[in-house]
C-alpha positions as CSV (number, residue, x, y, z in Angstrom):
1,X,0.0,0.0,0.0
2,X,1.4,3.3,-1.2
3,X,1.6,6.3,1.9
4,X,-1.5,7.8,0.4
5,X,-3.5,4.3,0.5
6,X,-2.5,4.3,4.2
7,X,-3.8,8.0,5.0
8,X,-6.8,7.3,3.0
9,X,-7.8,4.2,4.9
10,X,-6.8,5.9,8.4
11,X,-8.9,8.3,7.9
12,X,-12.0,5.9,6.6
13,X,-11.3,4.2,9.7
14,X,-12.0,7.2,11.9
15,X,-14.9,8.3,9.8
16,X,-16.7,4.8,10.6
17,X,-16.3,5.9,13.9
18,X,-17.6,8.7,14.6
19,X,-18.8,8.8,18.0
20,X,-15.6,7.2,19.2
21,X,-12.9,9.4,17.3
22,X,-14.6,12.5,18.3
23,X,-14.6,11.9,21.9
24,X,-11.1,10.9,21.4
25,X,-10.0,14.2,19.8
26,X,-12.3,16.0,22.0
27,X,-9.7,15.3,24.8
28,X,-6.6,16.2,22.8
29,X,-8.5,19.3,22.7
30,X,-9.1,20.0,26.1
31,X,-5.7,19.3,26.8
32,X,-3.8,20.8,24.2
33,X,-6.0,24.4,25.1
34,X,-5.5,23.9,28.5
35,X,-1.6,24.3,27.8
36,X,-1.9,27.1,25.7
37,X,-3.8,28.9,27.9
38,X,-2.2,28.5,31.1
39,X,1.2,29.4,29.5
40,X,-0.4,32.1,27.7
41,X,-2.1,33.5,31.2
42,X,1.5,33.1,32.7
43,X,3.5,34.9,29.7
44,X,0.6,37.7,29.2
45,X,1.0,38.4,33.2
46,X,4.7,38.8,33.5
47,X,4.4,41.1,30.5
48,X,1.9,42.8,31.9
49,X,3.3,43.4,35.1
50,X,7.1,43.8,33.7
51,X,5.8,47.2,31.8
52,X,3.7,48.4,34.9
53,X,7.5,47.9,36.6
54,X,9.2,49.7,33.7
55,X,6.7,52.5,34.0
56,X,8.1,52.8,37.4
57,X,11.3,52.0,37.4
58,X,12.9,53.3,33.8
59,X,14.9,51.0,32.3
60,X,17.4,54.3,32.7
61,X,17.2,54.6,36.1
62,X,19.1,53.5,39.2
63,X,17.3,53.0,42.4
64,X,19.8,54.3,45.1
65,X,19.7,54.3,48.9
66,X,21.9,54.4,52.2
67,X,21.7,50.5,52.1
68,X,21.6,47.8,49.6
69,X,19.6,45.9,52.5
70,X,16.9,48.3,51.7
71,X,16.8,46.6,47.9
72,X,17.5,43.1,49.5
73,X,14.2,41.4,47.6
74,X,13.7,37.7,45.8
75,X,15.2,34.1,46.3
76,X,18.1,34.4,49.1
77,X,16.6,37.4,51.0
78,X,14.7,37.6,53.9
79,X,11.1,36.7,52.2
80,X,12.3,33.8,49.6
81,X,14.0,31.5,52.3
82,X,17.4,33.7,53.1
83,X,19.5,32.9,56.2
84,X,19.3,35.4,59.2
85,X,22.1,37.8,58.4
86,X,24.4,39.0,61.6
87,X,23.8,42.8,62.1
88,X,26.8,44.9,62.3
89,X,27.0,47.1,65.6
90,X,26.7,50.5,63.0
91,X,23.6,48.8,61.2
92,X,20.1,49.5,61.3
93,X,17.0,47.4,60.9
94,X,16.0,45.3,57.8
95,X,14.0,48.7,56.6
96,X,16.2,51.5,58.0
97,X,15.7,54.1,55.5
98,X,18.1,56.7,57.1
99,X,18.3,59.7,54.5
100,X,21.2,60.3,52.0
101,X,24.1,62.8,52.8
102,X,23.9,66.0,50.8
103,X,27.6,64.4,49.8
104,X,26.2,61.5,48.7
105,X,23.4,63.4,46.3
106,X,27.0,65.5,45.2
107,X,29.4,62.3,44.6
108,X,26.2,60.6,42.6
109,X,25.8,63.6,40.1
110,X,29.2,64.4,39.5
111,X,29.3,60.3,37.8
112,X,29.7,60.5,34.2
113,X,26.5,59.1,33.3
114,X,24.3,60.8,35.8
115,X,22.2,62.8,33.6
116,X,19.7,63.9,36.5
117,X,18.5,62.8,40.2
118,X,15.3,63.1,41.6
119,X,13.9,62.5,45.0
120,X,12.1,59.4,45.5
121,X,9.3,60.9,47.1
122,X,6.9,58.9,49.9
123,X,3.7,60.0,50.8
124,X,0.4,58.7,51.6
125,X,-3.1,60.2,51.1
126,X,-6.2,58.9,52.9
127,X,-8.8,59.5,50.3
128,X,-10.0,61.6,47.2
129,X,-13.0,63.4,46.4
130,X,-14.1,65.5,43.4
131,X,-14.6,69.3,44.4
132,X,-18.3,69.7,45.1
133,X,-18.7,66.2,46.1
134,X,-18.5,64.9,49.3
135,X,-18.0,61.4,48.3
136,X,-14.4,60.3,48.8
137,X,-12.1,57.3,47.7
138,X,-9.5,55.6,48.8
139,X,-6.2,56.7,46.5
140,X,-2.8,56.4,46.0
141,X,-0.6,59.5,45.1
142,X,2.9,59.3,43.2
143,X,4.7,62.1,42.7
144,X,7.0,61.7,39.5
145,X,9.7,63.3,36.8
146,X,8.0,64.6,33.3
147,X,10.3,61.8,31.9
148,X,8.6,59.1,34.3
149,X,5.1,60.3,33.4
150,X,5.5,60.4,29.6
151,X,6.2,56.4,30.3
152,X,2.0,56.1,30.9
153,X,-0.6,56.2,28.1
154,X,-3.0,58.6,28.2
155,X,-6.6,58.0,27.0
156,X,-7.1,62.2,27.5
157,X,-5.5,64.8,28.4
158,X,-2.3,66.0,28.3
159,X,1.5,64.9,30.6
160,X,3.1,67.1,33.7
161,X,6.1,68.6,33.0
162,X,8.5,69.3,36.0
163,X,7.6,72.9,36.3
164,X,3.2,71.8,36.8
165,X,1.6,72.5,40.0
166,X,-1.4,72.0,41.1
167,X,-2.4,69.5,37.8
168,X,-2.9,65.5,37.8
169,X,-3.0,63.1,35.6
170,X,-5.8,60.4,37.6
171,X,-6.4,56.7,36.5
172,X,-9.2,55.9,34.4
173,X,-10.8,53.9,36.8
174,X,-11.9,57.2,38.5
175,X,-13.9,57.8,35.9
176,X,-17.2,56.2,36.3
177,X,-16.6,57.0,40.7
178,X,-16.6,60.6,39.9
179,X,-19.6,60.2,37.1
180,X,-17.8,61.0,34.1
181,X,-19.4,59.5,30.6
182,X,-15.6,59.6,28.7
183,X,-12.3,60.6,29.6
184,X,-12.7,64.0,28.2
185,X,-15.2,65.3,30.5
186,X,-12.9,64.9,33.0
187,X,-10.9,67.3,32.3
188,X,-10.8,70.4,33.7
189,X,-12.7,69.5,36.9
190,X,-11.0,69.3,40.2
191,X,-10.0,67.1,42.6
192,X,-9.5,67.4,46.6
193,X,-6.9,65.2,48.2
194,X,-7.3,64.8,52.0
195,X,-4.0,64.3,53.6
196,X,-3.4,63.3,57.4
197,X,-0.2,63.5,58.5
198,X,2.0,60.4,59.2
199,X,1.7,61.0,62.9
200,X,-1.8,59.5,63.5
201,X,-0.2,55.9,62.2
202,X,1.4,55.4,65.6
203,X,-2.0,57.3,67.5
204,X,-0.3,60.5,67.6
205,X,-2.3,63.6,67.5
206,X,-2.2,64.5,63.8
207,X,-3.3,67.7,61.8
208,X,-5.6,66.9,58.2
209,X,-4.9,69.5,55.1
210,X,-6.7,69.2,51.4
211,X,-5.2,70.1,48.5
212,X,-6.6,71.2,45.5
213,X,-5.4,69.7,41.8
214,X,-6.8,70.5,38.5
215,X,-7.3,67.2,36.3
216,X,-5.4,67.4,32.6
217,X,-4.8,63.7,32.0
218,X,-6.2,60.3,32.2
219,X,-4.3,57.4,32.1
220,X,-4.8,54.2,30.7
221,X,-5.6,51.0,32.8
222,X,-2.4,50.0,34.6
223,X,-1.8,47.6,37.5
224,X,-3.1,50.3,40.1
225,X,-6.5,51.1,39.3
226,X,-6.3,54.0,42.1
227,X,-3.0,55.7,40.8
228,X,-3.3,59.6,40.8
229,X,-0.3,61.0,39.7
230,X,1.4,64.5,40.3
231,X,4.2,66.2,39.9
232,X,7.5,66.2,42.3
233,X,7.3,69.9,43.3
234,X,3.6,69.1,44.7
235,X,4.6,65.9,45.8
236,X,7.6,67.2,47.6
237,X,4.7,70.2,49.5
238,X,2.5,67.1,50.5
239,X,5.5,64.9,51.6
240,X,6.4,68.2,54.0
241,X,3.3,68.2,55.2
242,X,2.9,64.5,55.7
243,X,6.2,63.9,57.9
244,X,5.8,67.1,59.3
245,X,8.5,68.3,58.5
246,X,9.9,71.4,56.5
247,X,13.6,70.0,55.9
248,X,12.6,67.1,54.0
249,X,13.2,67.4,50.4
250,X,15.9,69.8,50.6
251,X,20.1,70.0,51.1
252,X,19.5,70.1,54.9
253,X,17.6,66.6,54.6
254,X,18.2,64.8,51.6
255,X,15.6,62.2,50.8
256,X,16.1,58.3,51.8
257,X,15.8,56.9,47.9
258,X,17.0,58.5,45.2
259,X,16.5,58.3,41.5
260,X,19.6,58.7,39.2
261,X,18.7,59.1,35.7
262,X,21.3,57.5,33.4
263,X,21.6,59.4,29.7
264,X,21.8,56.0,28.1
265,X,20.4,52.4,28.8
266,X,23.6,50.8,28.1
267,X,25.4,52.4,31.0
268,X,22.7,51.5,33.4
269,X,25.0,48.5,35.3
270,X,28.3,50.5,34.7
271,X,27.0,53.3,36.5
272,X,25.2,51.4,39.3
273,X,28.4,49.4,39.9
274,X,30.1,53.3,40.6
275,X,27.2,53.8,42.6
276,X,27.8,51.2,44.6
277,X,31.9,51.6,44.8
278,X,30.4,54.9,46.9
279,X,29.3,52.8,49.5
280,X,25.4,52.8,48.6
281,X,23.2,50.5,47.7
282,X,21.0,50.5,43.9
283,X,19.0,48.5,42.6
284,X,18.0,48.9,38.6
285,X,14.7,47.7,36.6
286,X,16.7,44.4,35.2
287,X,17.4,43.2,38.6
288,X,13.3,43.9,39.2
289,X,12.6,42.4,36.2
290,X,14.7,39.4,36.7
291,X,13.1,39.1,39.6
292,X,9.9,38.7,38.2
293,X,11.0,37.0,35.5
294,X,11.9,33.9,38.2
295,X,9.2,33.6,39.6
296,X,6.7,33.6,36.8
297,X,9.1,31.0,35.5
298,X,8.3,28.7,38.1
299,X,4.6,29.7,37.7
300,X,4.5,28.8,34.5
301,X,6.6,26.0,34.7
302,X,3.6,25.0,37.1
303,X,0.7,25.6,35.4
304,X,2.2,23.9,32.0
305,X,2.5,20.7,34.5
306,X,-1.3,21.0,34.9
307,X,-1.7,21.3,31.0
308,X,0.7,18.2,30.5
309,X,-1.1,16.4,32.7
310,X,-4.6,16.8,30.5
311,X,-2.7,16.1,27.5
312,X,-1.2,13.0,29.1
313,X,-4.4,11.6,30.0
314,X,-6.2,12.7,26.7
315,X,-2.8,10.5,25.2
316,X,-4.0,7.5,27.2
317,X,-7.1,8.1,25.6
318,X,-5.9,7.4,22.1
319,X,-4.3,4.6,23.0
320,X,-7.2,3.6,24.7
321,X,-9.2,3.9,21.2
322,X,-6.5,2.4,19.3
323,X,-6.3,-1.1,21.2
324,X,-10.3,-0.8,21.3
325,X,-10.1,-0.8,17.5
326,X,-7.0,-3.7,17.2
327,X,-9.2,-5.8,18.8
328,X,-12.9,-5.1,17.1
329,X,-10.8,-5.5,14.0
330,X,-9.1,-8.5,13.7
331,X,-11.5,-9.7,10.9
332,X,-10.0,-7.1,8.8
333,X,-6.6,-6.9,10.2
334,X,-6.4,-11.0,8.9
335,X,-8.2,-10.0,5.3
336,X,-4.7,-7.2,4.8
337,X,-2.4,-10.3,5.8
338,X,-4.3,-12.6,3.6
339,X,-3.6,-9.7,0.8
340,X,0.2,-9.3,1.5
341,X,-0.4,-6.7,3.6
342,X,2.9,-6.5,6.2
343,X,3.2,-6.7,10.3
344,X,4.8,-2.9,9.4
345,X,2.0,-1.9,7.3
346,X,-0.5,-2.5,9.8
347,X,0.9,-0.8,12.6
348,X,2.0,2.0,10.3
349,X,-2.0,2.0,9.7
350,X,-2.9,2.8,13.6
351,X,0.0,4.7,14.0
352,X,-1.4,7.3,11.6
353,X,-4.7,7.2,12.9
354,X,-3.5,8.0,15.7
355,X,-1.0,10.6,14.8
356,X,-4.6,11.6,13.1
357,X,-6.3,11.9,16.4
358,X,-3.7,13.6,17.7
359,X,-2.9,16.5,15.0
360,X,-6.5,17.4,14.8
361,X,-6.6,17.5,18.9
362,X,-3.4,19.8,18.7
363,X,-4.3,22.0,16.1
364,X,-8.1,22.9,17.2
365,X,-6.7,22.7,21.0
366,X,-3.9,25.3,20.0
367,X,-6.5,27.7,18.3
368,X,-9.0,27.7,20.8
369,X,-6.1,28.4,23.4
370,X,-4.5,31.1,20.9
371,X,-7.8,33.1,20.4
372,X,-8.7,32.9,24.5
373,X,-5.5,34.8,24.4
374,X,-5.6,37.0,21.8
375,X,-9.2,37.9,23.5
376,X,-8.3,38.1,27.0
377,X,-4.7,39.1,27.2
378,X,-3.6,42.6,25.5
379,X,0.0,43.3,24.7
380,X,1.1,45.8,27.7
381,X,2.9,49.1,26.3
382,X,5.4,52.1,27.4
383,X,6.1,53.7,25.0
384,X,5.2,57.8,25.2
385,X,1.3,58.1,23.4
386,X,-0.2,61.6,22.9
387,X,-3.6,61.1,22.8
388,X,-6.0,63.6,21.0
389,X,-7.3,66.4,22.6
């Protein structure tokens, strides 16, 4: 029998079956979508999440503090199964965040590569309301560079620059809370943010202060649906007010993170490495991201076990279906010997119909998993996007 007499009777075979072959392929299908979509859930999350980090953390920029014990994160620190690490007698604790010498914020910008620092700036907001409303929401407020805004995508509006006050750029979530039809008809309006100094977390008698921002920009979804984003001049007045304390934010009291802009990618690690020849500690978006990248590697590595494990049993199933058939047809099996027909060209015979089985299985499996994702999971961006209007 010539290959195309084969693949011709294979797939006879499996058409005088139908109930049984389509159950059979049925499983391949189940299991060979379940694969694709748990890796694809798994690879369209680190992506996701590795841009929302990028956003944050510029691939250009170099985290620095008093401390690389403030950057200790991942496998081998303290939350991923580290050993307890002796404290020297000149140490602070595991989150010391004692501020940076105004020689430190010198001896950084002086590097060669240091385009520009920028405060790191911590402050926390207990809720925003839009003016004329008394209906607040809980928030979270980042004060960031114009080069660390133009990172987001805006659905409206327009980006801070470092000289706006008084302006932010709110997440799109905060649209339908505050009653607005379409991004547009946000702005303009106003929003009140109700700060309460950092003293009431420990009980402390604590003053409240609201501060008024017009809205020019809103952002696409990211990973924090209650971002509101403002500029570092405003961020550095809230932060004053926050910590109660005038100094902060200035030469007399430098801030405890820093932000060191490098003029070019490329001389992200050389410059970190100086960084940390000054005694300080960095940490960069790679190390983040390689971070991230680990552990959705074992994530995925997990939930593609789950998918191999359908796929194996849907593999039992054929072979389940194949010695089914071997034995309802040994009639015919005897009428090919009786004809010449070889030991090899039999079991080539129910070999195809099962590679058959399982090619059909694969290929539907694969699409159904393939448009889930292209459905489900979008393709996260950073690049700068100046929306209309």
């Amino acid at each position: 029998m010539s290959s195309l007499d084969l693949l011709r009777s294979a797939f006879s075979n499996l058409k005088r079956r139908k109930l049984r072959s389509f159950l059979t392929i049925l499983a391949v299908v189940i299991g060979a979508a379940l694969v694709s979509v748990l890796v694809s859930l798994g690879v369209g999350a680190q992506g996701f999440l590795s841009a929302q980090v990028q956003a944050m953390v510029p691939p250009n920029v170099v985290m620095v503090a008093y401390s690389q014990q403030v950057f200790e994160i991942g496998f081998g620190g303290p939350i991923f199964g580290g050993k307890p690490q002796e404290i020297a007698e000149d140490e602070g604790g595991r989150f010391d965040l004692r501020p940076l010498t105004a020689q430190n914020v010198e001896d950084i910008q002086a590097l060669e590569h240091v385009e520009r620092t920028d405060p790191y700036i911590m402050l926390a907001a207990d809720s925003v309301r839009l003016e004329g409303s008394e209906t607040r929401f809980r928030t979270m407020v980042v004060a960031l560079s114009a080069y660390q805004v133009e990172t987001r995508r805006l659905m409206a509006g327009r980006y801070l620059t470092d000289q706006s006050q008084g302006e932010v750029i709110i997440a799109n979530e905060y649209l339908e809370a505050f009653g607005f039809a379409e991004a547009r008809d946000a702005l303009g309006q106003k929003v009140v943010l109700q700060v309460r100094q950092a003293l009431a977390i420990i009980g402390l008698p604590a003053e409240t202060k609201s501060f008024s921002f017009e809205i020019v920009g809103v952002a696409e979804k990211t990973v924090n649906s209650r971002e509101i984003i403002i500029s570092l001049e405003d961020g550095k007045e809230i932060a004053r007010f926050w910590t109660n304390s005038p100094d902060v934010y200035t030469d007399k009291q430098p801030p405890s993170i820093l932000q060191a802009k490098i003029d070019s990618s490329q001389y992200v690690d050389q410059a970190a490495q100086e960084i940390e020849d000054l005694g300080l500690g960095t940490i960069t978006s790679d190390e983040i991201l390689g971070l991230i990248g680990t552990i959705f590697s074992i994530i995925q590595a997990v939930l593609g076990a789950f998918g191999l494990i359908a796929l194996g049993v849907a593999s039992l199933g054929i072979s389940n279906a194949l010695i089914m058939a071997m034995y309802e047809r040994t009639r015919e099996i005897g009428v090919m010997k009786a004809v010449g027909a070889s030991k090899g060209t039999i079991r080539l015979l129910f070999t195809l119909e099962g590679a058959i089985i399982g090619f059909l299985g694969g290929v539907i499996g694969v699409g159904i998993g393939y448009a889930f994702g292209s459905s489900r999971i979008s393709k996260p961006s950073i690049s700068p996007h100046s929306p209309g209007g």
